[in-house]
MMTF fields as JSON, N, C-alpha, C and O atoms, coordinates in Angstrom:
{
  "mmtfVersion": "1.0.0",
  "mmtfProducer": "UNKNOWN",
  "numBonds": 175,
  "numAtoms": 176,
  "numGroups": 44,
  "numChains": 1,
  "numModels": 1,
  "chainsPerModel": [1],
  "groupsPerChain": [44],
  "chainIdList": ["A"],
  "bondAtomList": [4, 2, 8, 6, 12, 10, 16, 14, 20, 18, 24, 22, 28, 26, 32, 30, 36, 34, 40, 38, 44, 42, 48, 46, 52, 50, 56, 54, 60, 58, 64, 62, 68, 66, 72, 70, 76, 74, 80, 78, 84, 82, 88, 86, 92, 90, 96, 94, 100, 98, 104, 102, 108, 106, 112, 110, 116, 114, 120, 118, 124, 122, 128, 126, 132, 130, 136, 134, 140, 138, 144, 142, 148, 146, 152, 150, 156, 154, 160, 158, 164, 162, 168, 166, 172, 170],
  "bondOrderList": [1, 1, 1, 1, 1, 1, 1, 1, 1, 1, 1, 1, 1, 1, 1, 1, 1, 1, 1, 1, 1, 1, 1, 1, 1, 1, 1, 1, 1, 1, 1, 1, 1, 1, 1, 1, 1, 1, 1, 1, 1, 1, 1],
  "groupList": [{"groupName": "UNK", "atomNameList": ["N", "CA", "C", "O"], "elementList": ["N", "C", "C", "O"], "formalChargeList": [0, 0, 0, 0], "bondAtomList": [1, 0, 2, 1, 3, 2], "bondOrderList": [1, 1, 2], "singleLetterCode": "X", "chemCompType": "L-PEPTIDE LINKING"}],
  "groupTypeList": [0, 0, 0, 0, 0, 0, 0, 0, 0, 0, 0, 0, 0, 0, 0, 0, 0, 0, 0, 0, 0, 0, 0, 0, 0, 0, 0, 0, 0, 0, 0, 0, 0, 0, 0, 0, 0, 0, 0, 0, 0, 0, 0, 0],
  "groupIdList": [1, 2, 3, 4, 5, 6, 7, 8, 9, 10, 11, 12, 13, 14, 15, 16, 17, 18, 19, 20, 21, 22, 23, 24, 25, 26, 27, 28, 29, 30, 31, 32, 33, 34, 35, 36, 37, 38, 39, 40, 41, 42, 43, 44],
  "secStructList": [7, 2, 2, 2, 2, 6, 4, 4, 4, 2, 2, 2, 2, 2, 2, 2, 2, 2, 2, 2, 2, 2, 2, 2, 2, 2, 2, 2, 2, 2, 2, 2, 2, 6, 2, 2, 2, 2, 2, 2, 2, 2, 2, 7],
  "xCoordList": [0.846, 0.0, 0.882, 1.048, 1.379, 2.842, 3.679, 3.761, 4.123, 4.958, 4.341, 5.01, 3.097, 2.327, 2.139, 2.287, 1.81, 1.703, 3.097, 3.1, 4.224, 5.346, 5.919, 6.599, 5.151, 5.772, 4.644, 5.15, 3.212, 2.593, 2.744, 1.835, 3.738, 4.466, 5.606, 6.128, 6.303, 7.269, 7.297, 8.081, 5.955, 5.57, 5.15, 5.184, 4.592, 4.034, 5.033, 4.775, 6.194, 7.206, 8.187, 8.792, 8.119, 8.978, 8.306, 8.997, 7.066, 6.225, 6.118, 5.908, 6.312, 6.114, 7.896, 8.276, 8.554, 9.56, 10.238, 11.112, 9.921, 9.943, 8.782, 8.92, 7.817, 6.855, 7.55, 7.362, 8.223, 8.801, 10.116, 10.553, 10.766, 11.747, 11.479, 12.26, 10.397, 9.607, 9.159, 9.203, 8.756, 7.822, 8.66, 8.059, 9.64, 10.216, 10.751, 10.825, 10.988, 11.362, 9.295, 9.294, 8.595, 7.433, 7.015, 6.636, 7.296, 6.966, 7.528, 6.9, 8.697, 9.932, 9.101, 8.924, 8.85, 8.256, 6.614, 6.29, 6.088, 4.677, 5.337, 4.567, 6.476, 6.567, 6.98, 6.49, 7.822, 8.297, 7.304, 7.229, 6.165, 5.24, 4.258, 3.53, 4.288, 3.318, 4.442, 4.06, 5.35, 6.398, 5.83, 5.308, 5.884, 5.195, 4.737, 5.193, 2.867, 1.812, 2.24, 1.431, 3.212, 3.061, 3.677, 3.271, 5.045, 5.448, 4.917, 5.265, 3.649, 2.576, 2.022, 2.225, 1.25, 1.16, 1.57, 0.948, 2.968, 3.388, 3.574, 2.666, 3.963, 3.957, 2.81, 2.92, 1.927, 0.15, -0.195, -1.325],
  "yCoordList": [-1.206, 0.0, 1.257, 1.957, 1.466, 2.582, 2.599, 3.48, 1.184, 1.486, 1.358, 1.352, 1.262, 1.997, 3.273, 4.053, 3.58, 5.261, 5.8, 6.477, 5.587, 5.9, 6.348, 7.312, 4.68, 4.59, 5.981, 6.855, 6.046, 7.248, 8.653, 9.431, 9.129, 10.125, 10.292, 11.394, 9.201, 9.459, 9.818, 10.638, 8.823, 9.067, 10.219, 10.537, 11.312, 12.337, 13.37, 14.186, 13.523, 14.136, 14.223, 15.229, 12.717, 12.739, 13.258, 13.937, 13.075, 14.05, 15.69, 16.547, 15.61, 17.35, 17.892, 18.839, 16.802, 17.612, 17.494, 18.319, 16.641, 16.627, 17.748, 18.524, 17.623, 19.416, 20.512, 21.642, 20.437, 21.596, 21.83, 22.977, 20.79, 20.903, 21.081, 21.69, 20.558, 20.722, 21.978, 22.382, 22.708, 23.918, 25.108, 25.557, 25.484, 26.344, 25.997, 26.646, 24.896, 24.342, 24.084, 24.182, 23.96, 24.001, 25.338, 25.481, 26.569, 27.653, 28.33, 29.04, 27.983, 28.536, 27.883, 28.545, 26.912, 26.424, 27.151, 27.695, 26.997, 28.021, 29.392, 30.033, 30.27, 31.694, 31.517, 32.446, 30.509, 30.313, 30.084, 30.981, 29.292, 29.315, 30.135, 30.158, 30.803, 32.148, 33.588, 34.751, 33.249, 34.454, 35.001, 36.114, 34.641, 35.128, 35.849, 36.979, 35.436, 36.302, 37.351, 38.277, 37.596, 38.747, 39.55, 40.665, 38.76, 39.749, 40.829, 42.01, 40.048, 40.396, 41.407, 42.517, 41.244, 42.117, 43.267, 44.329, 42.99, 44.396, 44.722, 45.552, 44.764, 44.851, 46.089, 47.135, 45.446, 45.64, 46.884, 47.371],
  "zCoordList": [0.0, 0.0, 0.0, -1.0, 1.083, 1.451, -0.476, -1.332, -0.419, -1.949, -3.345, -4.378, -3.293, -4.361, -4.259, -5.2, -3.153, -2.752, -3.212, -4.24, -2.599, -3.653, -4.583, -4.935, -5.196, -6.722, -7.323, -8.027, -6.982, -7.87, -7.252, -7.542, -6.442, -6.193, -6.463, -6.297, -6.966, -7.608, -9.091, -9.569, -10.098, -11.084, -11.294, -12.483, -10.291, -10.173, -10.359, -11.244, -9.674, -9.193, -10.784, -11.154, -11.638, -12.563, -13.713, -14.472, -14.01, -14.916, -15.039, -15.896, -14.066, -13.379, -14.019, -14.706, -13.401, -13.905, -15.431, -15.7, -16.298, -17.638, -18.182, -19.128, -17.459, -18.475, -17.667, -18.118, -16.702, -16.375, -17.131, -17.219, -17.683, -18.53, -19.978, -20.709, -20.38, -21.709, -21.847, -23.009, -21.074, -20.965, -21.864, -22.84, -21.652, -22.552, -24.244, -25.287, -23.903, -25.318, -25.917, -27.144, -25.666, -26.11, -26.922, -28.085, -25.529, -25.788, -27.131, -27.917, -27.185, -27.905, -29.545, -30.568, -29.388, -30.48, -30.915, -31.97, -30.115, -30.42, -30.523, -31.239, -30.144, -30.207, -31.754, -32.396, -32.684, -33.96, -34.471, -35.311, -34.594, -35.063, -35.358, -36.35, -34.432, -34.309, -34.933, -35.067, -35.123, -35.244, -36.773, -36.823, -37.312, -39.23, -39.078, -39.252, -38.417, -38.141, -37.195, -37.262, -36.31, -35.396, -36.352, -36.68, -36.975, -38.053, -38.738, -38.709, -39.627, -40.083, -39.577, -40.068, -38.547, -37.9, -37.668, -37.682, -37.382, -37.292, -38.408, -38.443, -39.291, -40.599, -41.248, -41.887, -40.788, -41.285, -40.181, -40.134]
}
Protein backbone atom coordinates (compact mmCIF):
# COMPACT_ATOMS: atom_id res chain seq x y z
CA UNK A 1 0.00 0.00 0.00
CA UNK A 2 2.84 2.58 1.45
CA UNK A 3 4.96 1.49 -1.95
CA UNK A 4 2.33 2.00 -4.36
CA UNK A 5 1.70 5.26 -2.75
CA UNK A 6 5.35 5.90 -3.65
CA UNK A 7 5.77 4.59 -6.72
CA UNK A 8 2.59 7.25 -7.87
CA UNK A 9 4.47 10.12 -6.19
CA UNK A 10 7.27 9.46 -7.61
CA UNK A 11 5.57 9.07 -11.08
CA UNK A 12 4.03 12.34 -10.17
CA UNK A 13 7.21 14.14 -9.19
CA UNK A 14 8.98 12.74 -12.56
CA UNK A 15 6.22 14.05 -14.92
CA UNK A 16 6.11 17.35 -13.38
CA UNK A 17 9.56 17.61 -13.90
CA UNK A 18 9.94 16.63 -17.64
CA UNK A 19 6.85 19.42 -18.47
CA UNK A 20 8.80 21.60 -16.38
CA UNK A 21 11.75 20.90 -18.53
CA UNK A 22 9.61 20.72 -21.71
CA UNK A 23 7.82 23.92 -20.97
CA UNK A 24 10.22 26.34 -22.55
CA UNK A 25 11.36 24.34 -25.32
CA UNK A 26 7.43 24.00 -26.11
CA UNK A 27 6.97 27.65 -25.79
CA UNK A 28 9.93 28.54 -27.91
CA UNK A 29 8.26 26.42 -30.48
CA UNK A 30 4.68 28.02 -30.42
CA UNK A 31 6.57 31.69 -30.21
CA UNK A 32 8.30 30.31 -33.96
CA UNK A 33 5.24 29.31 -35.06
CA UNK A 34 3.32 32.15 -34.31
CA UNK A 35 6.40 34.45 -35.24
CA UNK A 36 5.19 35.13 -39.23
CA UNK A 37 1.81 36.30 -38.14
CA UNK A 38 3.06 38.75 -35.40
CA UNK A 39 5.45 39.75 -38.05
CA UNK A 40 2.58 40.40 -40.08
CA UNK A 41 1.16 42.12 -37.90
CA UNK A 42 3.39 44.40 -37.29
CA UNK A 43 3.96 44.85 -40.60
CA UNK A 44 0.15 45.64 -41.28
Amino acid sequence: MLRDRLRIAIDAINTNRIRISLEPVIRFMLFIKAAPQIENEVIL
